[in-house]
C-alpha positions, 0 to 999 in steps of 0.5 A: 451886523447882528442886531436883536431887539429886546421885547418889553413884558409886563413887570408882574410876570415872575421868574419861572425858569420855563423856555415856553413860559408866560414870559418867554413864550413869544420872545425870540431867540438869538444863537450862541453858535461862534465857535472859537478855534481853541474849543474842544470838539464839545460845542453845546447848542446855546440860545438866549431871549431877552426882554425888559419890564420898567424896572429891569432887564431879563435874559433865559439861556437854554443849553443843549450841554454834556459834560458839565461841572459846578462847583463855584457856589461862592457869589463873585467867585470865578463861575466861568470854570464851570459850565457857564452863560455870559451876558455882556453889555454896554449901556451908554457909548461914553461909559463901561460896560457890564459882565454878567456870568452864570454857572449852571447851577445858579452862582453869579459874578457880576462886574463893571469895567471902565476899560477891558479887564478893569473891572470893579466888583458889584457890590454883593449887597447890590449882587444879590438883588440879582433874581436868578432861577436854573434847572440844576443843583447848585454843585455838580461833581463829578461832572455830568456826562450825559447828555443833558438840557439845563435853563438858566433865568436873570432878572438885572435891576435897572437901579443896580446898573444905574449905581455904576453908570448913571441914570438910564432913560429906556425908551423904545429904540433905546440902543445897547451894545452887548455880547453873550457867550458859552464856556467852561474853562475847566470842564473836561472839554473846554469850548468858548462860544460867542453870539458876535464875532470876537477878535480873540480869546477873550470875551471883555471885548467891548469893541465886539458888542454888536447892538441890541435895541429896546422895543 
C-alpha cells in the first residue's frame, strides 16, 4: 500500500506558487498517473507535494496539461468540469472525510461528507479562509490546446477542519487516510486520474484513501 509521508515547514514560508521554491524545494513528490479506462487518450502527467506547518496543511500540484478549460469562477460551484486537481482526505477513522477540488484557474469547492456522496458544504466564510496561489487566469475559454505546465498551491486551516470533525492533535506519525486526483469532466477530452487505485468512477471512495503520515 502507497504510503507518503507529509514533511513539516515553518509556518512563516508564504504561498509562492513556485515548484522549486522555499517551500517546496526538498518536499517529495508523489504521482498522480492511475489512469482510469473511460479517459480519452489525453492523460496529463500530474504530481503533488504535501507538507504542514502548526497551523495548517498545504499541497502543490503541477500539471503537464493540454486542452484546458476554466470557466467555473463562482466558490463551491462545480470545478471538477474544468481542468482540475483533487485532494481527498480523512482525518480520523471514526469521522468524514474532506474533498477539496481546485480548477486550474484558482476556484475551489470544498465539502465534508459523513458517508459517500453526502456531502455538507463548507461554509463560504470558512471557504474563503482557503490560501490558493495558480499560474493561470482564472477563466479560460475557449480552451487552451497547447501544451502547457500550470502549478496550483493550497494552504487548509487546521481550524476549518476542526470545525466539521473535532479537534485534531498533529504529531509526528499522526496518520491520515487520503486520495488525490486529475479530471476534467467537460474538456474536450475527458480523463479521471488517481494517486490509489480506485474501485470505480468515482473519486468519494473513502474506502480507497491509502495513508499518509505526519512527519
Amino acid at each position: 500500500m502507497k504510503t507518503y509521508k507529509i514533511n513539516k515547514i515553518d509556518e512563516s514560508l508564504p504561498l509562492d506558487g513556485e515548484w522549486s521554491g522555499k517551500c517546496w524545494a526538498q518536499i517529495p513528490h508523489l504521482d498522480i498517473e492511475l489512469i482510469h479506462p473511460k479517459s480519452s487518450f489525453h492523460h496529463p502527467e500530474t504530481k503533488a507535494k504535501l507538507a504542514y506547518d502548526k497551523n495548517s496543511i498545504r499541497g502543490i500540484f503541477k500539471v503537464e496539461d493540454q486542452y484546458i478549460r476554466s470557466t467555473t469562477t463562482k466558490l463551491q460551484d462545480g470545478v471538477c468540469q474544468d481542468s482540475c486537481v483533487e485532494f481527498f482526505f480523512k482525518p480520523k477513522p471514526d469521522v468524514g472525510y474532506f474533498n477539496f477540488e481546485f480548477n486550474c484557474g484558482g476556484n475551489m469547492l470544498c465539502q465534508y461528507s459523513i458517508a459517500p456522496r453526502n456531502g455538507q458544504i463548507i461554509d463560504i466564510k470558512d471557504a474563503q479562509k482557503v490560501e490558493i496561489q495558480h499560474s493561470l487566469p482564472p477563466v479560460i475559454d475557449p480552451e487552451i490546446t497547447e501544451p502547457t505546465i500550470w502549478l496550483l498551491e493550497f494552504k487548509i486551516p487546521f481550524s476549518i477542519l476542526e470545525k466539521y470533525c473535532g479537534s485534531l492533535e498533529i504529531t509526528s506519525g499522526t496518520q491520515w487516510t487520503a486520495n488525490l486526483y486529475k479530471c476534467g469532466d467537460k474538456t474536450s477530452h475527458p480523463h479521471w486520474i488517481s494517486y490509489a487505485p480506485i474501485s470505480k468512477l468515482d473519486f468519494h471512495l473513502p474506502d480507497c484513501f491509502v495513508p499518509i503520515v505526519f512527519a
